[in-house]
TORDO-325228 format. One record per residue (C-alpha): residue number from 1; residue in one letter; x, z, y. Coordinates in nm, 3 decimals. Each point is the difference from the previous one (the first is absolute). Last residue first. Layout:
N
<node n="NUM" res="A" c1="X" c3="Z" c2="Y"/>
...
END
This chain:
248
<node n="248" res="X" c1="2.307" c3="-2.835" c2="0.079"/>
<node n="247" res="X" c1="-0.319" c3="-0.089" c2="-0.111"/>
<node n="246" res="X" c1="-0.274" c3="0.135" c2="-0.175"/>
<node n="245" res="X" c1="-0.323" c3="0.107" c2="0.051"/>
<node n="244" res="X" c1="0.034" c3="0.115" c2="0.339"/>
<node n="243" res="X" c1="0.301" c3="0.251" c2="-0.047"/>
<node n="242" res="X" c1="0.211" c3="-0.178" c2="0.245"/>
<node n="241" res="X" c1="0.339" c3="0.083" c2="-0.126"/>
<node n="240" res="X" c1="0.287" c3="-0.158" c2="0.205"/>
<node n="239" res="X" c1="0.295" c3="0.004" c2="-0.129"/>
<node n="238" res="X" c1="0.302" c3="0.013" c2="0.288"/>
<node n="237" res="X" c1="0.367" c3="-0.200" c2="-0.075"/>
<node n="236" res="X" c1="-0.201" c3="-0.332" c2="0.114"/>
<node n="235" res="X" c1="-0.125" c3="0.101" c2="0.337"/>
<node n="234" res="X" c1="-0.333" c3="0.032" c2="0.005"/>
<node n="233" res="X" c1="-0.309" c3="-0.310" c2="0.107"/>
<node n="232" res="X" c1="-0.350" c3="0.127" c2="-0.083"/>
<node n="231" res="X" c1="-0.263" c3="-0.264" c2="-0.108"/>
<node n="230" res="X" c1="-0.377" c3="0.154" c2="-0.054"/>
<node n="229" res="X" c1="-0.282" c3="-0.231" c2="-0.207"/>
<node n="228" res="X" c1="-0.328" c3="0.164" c2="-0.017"/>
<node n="227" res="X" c1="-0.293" c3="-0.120" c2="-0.298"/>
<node n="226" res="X" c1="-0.329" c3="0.085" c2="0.018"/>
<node n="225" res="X" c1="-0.256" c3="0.162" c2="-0.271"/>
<node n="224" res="X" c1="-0.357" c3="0.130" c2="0.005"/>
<node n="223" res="X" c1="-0.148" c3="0.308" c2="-0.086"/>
<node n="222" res="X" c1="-0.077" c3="0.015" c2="0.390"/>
<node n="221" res="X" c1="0.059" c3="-0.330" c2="0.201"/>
<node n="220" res="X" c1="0.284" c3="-0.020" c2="0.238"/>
<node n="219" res="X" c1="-0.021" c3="-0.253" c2="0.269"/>
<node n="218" res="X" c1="0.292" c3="-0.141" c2="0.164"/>
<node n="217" res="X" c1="0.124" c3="-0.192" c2="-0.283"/>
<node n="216" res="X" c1="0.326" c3="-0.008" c2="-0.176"/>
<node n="215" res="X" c1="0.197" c3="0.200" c2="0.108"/>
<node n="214" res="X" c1="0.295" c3="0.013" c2="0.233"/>
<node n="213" res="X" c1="0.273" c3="0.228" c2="0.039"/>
<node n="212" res="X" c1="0.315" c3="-0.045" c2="0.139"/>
<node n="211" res="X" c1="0.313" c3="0.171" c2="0.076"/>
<node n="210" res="X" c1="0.315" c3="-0.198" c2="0.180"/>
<node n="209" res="X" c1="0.223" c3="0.283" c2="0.006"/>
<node n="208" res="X" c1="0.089" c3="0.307" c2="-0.260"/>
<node n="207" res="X" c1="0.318" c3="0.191" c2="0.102"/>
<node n="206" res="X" c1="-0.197" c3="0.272" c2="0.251"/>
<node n="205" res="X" c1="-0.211" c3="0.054" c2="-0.298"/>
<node n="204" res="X" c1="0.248" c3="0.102" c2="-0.186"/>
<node n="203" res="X" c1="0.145" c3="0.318" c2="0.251"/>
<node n="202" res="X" c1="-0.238" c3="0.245" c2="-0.188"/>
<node n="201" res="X" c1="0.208" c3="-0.108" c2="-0.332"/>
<node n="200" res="X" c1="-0.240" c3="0.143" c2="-0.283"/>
<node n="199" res="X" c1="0.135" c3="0.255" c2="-0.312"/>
<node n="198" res="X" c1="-0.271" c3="0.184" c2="-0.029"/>
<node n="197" res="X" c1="0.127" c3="0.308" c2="0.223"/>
<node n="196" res="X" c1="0.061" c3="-0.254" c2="0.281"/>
<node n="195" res="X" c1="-0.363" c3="-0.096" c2="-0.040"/>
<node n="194" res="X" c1="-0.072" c3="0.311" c2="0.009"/>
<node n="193" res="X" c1="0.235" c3="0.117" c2="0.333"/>
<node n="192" res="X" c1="-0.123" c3="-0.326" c2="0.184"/>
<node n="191" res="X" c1="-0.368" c3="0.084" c2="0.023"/>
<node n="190" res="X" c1="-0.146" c3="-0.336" c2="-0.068"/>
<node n="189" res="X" c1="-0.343" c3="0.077" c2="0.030"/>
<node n="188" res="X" c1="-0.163" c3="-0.099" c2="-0.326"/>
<node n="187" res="X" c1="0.286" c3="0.166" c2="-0.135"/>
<node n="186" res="X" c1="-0.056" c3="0.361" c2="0.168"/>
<node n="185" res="X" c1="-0.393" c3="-0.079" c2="-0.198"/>
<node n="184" res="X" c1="0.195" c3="-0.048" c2="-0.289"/>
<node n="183" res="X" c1="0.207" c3="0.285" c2="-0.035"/>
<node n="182" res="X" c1="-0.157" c3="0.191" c2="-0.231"/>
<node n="181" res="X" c1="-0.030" c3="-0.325" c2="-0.265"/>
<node n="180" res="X" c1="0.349" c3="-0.028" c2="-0.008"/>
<node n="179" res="X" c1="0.042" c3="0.345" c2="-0.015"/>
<node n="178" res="X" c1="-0.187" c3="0.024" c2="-0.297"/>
<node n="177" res="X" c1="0.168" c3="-0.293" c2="-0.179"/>
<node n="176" res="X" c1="0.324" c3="0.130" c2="0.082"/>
<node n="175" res="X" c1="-0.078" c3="0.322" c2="-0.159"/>
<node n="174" res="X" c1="-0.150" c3="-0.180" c2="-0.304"/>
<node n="173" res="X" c1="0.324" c3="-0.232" c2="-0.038"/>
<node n="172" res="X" c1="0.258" c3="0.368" c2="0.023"/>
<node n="171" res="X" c1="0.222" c3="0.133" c2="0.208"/>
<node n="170" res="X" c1="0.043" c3="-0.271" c2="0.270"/>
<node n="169" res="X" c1="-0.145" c3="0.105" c2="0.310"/>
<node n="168" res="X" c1="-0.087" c3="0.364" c2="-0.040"/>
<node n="167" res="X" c1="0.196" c3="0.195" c2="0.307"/>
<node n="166" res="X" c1="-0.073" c3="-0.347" c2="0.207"/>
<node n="165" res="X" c1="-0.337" c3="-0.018" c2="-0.106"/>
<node n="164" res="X" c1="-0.073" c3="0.385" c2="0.170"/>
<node n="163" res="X" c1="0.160" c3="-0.128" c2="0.336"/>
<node n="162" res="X" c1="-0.146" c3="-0.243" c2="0.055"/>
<node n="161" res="X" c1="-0.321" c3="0.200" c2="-0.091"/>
<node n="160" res="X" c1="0.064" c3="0.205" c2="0.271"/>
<node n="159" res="X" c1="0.138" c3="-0.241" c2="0.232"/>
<node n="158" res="X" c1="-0.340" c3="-0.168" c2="-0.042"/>
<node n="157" res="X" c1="-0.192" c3="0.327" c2="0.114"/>
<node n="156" res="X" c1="-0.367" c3="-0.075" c2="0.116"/>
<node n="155" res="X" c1="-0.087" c3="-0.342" c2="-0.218"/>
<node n="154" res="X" c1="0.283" c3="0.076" c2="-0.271"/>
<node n="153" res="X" c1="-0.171" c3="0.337" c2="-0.082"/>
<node n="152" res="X" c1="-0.302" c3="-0.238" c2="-0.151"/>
<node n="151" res="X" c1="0.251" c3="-0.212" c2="-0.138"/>
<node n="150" res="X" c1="0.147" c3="0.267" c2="-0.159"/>
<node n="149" res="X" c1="-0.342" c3="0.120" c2="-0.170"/>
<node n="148" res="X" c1="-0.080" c3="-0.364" c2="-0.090"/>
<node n="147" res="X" c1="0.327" c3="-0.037" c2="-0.220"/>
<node n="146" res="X" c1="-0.014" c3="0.410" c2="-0.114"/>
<node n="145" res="X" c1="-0.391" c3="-0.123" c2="-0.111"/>
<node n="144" res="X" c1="0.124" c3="-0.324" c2="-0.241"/>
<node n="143" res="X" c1="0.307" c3="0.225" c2="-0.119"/>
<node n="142" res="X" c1="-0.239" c3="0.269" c2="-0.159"/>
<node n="141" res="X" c1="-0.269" c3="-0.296" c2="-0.147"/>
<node n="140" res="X" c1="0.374" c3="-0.161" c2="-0.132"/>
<node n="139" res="X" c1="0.072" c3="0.327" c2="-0.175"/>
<node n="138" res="X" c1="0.313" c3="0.073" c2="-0.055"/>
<node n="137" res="X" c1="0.091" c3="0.227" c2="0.267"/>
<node n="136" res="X" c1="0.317" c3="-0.063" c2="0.175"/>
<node n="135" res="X" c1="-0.144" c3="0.051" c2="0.388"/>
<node n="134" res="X" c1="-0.211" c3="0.296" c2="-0.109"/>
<node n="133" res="X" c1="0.172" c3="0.331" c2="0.108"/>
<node n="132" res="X" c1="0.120" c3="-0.204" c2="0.305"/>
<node n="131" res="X" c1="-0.338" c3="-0.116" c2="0.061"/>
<node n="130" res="X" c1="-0.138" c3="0.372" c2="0.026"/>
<node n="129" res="X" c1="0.256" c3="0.077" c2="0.251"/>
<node n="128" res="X" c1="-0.037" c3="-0.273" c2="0.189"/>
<node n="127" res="X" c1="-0.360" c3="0.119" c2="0.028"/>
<node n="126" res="X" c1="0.057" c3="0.365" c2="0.144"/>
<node n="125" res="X" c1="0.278" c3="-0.189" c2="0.276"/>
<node n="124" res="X" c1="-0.263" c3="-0.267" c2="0.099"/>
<node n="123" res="X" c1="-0.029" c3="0.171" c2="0.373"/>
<node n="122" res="X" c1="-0.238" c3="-0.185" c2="0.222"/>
<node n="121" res="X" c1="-0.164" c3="-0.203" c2="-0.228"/>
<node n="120" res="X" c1="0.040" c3="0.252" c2="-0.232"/>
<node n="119" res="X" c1="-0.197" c3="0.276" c2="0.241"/>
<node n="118" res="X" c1="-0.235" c3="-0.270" c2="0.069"/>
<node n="117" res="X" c1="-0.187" c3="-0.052" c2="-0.324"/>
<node n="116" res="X" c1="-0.206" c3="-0.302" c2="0.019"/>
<node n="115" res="X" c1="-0.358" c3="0.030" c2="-0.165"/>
<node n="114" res="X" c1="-0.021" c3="-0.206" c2="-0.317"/>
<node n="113" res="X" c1="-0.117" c3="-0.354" c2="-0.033"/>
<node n="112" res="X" c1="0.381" c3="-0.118" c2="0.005"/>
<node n="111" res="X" c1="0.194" c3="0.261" c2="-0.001"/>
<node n="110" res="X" c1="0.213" c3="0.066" c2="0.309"/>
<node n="109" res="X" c1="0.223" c3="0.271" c2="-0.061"/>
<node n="108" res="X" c1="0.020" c3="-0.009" c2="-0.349"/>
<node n="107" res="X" c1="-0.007" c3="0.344" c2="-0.162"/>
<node n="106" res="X" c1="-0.247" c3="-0.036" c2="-0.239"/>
<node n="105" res="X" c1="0.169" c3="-0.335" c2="-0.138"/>
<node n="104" res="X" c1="0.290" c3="0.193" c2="-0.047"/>
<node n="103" res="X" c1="-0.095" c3="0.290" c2="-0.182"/>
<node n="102" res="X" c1="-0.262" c3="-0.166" c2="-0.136"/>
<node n="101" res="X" c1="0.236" c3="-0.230" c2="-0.200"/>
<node n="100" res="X" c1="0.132" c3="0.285" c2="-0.186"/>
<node n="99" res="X" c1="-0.358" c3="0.096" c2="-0.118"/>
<node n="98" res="X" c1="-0.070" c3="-0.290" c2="-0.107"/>
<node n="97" res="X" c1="0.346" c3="0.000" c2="-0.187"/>
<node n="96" res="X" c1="-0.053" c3="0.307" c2="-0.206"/>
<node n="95" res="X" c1="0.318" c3="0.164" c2="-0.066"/>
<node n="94" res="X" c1="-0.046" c3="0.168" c2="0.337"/>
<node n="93" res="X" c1="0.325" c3="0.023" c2="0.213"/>
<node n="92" res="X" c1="-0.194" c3="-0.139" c2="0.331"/>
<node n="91" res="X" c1="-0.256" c3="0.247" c2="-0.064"/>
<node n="90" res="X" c1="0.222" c3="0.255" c2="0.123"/>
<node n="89" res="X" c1="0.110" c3="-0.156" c2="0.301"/>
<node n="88" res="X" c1="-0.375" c3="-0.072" c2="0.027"/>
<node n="87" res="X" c1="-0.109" c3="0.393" c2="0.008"/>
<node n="86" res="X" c1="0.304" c3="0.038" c2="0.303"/>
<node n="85" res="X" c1="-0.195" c3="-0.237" c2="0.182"/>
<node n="84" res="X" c1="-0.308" c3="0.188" c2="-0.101"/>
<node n="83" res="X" c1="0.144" c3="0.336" c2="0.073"/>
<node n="82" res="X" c1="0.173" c3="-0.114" c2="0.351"/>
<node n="81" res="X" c1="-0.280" c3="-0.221" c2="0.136"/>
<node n="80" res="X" c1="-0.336" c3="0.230" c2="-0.108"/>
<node n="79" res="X" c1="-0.265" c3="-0.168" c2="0.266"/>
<node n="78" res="X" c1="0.198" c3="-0.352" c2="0.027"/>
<node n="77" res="X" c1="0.112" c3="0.000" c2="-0.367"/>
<node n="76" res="X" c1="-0.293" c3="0.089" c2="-0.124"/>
<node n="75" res="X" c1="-0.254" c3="-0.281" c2="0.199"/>
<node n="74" res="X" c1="0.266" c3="-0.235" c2="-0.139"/>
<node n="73" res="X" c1="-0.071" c3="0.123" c2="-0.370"/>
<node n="72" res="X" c1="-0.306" c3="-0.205" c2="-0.030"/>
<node n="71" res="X" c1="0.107" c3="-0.318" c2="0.083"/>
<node n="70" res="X" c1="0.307" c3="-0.058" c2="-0.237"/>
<node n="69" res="X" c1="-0.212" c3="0.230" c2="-0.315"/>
<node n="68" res="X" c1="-0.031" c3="-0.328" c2="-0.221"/>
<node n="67" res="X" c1="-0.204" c3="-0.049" c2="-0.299"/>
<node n="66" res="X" c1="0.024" c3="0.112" c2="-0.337"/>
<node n="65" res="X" c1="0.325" c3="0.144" c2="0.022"/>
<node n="64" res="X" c1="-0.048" c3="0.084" c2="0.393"/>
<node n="63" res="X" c1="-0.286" c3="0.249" c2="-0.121"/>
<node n="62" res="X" c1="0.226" c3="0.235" c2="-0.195"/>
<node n="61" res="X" c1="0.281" c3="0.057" c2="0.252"/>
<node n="60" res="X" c1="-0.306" c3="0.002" c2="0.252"/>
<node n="59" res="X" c1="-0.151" c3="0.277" c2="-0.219"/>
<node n="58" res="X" c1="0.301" c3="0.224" c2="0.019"/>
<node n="57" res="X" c1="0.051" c3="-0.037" c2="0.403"/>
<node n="56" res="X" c1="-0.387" c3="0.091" c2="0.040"/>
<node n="55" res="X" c1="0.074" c3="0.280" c2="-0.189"/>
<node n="54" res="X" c1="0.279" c3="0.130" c2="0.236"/>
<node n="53" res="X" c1="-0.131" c3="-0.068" c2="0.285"/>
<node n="52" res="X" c1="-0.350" c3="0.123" c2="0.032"/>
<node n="51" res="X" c1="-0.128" c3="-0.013" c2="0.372"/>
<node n="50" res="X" c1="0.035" c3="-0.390" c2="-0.008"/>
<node n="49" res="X" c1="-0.175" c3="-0.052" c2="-0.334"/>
<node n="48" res="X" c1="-0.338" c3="-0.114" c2="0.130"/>
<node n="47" res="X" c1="0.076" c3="-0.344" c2="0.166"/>
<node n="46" res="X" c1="0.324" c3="-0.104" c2="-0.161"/>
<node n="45" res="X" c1="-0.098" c3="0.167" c2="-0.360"/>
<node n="44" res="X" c1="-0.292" c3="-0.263" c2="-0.001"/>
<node n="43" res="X" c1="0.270" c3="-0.260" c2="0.165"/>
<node n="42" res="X" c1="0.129" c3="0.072" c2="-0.358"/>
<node n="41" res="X" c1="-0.301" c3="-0.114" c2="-0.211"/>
<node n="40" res="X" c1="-0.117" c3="-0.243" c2="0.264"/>
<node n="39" res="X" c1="0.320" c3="-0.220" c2="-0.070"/>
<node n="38" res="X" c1="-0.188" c3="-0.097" c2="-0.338"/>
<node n="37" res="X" c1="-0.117" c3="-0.356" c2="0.095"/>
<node n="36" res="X" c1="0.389" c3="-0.048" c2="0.063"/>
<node n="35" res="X" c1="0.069" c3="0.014" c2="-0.372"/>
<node n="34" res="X" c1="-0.089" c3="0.249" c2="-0.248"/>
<node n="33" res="X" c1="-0.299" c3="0.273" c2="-0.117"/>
<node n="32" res="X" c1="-0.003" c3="0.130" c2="-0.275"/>
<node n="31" res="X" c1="0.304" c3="0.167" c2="-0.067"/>
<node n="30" res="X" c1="-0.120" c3="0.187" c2="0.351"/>
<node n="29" res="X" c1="-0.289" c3="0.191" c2="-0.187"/>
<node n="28" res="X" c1="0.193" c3="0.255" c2="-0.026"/>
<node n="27" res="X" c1="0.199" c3="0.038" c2="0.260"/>
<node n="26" res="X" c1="-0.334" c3="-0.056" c2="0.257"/>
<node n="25" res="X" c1="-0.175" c3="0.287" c2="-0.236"/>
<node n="24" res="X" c1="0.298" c3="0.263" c2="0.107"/>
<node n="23" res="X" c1="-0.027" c3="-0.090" c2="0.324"/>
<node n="22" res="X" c1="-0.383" c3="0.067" c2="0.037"/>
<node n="21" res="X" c1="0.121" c3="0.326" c2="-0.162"/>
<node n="20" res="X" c1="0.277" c3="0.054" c2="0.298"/>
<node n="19" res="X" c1="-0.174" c3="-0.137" c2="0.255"/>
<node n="18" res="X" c1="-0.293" c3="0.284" c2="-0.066"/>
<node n="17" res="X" c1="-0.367" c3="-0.204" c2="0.137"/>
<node n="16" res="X" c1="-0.047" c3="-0.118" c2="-0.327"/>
<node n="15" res="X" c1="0.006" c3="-0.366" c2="-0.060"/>
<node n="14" res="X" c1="-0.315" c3="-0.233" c2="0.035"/>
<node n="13" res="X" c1="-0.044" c3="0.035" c2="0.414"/>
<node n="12" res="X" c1="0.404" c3="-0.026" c2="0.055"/>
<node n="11" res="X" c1="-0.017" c3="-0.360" c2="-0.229"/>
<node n="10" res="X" c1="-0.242" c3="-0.113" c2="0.243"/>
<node n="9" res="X" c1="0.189" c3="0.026" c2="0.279"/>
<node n="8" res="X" c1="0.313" c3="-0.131" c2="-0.173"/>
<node n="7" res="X" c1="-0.208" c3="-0.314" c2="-0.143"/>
<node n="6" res="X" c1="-0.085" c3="-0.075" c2="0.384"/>
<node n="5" res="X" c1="0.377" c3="0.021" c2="0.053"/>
<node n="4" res="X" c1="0.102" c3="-0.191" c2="-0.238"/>
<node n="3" res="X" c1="-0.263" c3="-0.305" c2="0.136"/>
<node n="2" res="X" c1="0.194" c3="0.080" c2="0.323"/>
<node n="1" res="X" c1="0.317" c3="-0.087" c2="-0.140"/>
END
C-alpha cells in the first residue's frame, strides 16, 4: 500500500492537472494494467477525485475490472454516504460481476487493509441492503465477498446477521454456502442461535463425559507432524461428530 501510494504521487505529476482528463487516460490505459500491482490506478481517483463525484464513480466501475476499486471507494462513501451508497445499490445490479462484487466488498465495514468505516459498523442497514440484492448471485467471486461482508457485520451485530441467515437458510446450496462462511467467526464462538440455526444441539455438550485429549509429544515442531488421540464417552442414541479428521 504505500508503494501505491508513491506510484499515486507520481502518477498526479505525469497526468494533467484536470481530474477529469487525467481520468479519462487512467480508463484507458486501465486494460493494461491488472492484479493487485494495479490498485494505484483507482486509489489515483481516491486521492484526487474526491471533489468530482460523478466521474470518479464511472472510472472506478471501469478500474475495478482490471483491478479492484474496494479501497478506493471507502474515502467516497464516508465524504458522499447517501449518493455513493445509493451509487453501489446500483452497481450491485451490474451485468458485470467485478463490478457487482464491489458493491459489497466496498462496503465492508472492516476491510482488511482498508480504513474501517464506522457508520456500518454502527448501523449496517445501507450494506444489508446491497447483500440482499446479491445473496443469489452466481458468481462464486460475488458469494466469496457477501461471506466476508456478513462476517464482518457479524463482529458488531450478530443478531443481525442471525437474523439475515435465518430469512435465507435453505433456499438454495450457494446461499447456504455463503452463510456458512458469514457466520464463521459467530461459530468460532459458539453463539447458541447459529449453531441452533445449523442444525447443532447447544445442550450436547452437557451429554458428553469422560473427554480426553492427549498427543503425542509435548513439543511441536513446525512443518512437522504429531499425532493426538481424544476419547469422548455419549450416550448411545446421540452421534457424535468430531470433525477432526474423521470420526464419529
Amino acid at each position: 500500500m504505500e508503494r501505491r501510494d508513491v506510484i499515486t504521487t507520481q502518477m498526479h505529476a505525469q497526468l494533467p492537472a484536470s481530474f477529469s482528463q487525467a481520468a479519462a487516460i487512467l480508463r484507458q490505459v486501465g486494460p493494461n494494467f491488472i492484479g493487485l500491482a494495479a490498485v494505484c490506478l483507482p486509489n489515483y481517483v481516491a486521492v484526487y477525485g474526491l471533489d468530482h463525484w460523478q466521474v470518479a464513480m464511472t472510472t472506478l466501475a471501469v478500474l475495478t475490472k482490471y483491478s479492484s476499486a474496494e479501497f478506493a471507494i471507502r474515502p467516497f462513501l464516508k465524504r458522499y454516504p447517501i449518493a455513493t451508497a445509493q451509487q453501489m445499490q446500483a452497481w450491485a445490479q451490474s451485468a458485470d460481476a467485478d463490478v457487482r462484487r464491489l458493491a459489497s466488498e466496498g462496503m465492508r465495514p472492516r476491510l482488511p487493509w482498508g480504513t474501517r468505516l464506522p457508520q456500518y459498523m454502527a448501523d449496517p442497514t445501507p450494506v444489508l441492503a446491497v447483500l440482499h440484492q446479491l445473496f443469489f448471485d452466481k458468481s462464486d467471486y460475488v458469494q466469496k465477498s457477501v461471506a466476508n461482508n456478513l462476517n464482518d457485520i457479524s463482529k458488531d451485530h450478530p443478531g443481525v446477521v442471525i437474523a439475515f441467515a435465518q430469512q435465507y437458510w435453505s433456499q438454495a446450496k450457494s446461499g447456504d454456502w455463503i452463510l456458512r462462511r458469514g457466520l464463521r467467526t459467530l461459530f468460532k464462538q459458539g453463539n447458541p442461535d447459529m449453531l441452533a440455526l445449523l442444525g447443532y444441539d447447544i445442550t450436547a455438550a452437557e451429554k458428553v463425559t469422560d473427554v480426553t485429549l492427549q498427543p503425542e509429544s509435548d513439543v511441536a515442531v513446525i512443518g512437522g507432524l504429531t499425532t493426538v488421540t481424544y476419547t469422548v464417552r455419549a450416550p448411545e442414541t446421540m452421534p457424535v461428530y468430531l470433525g477432526l479428521n474423521g470420526s464419529s
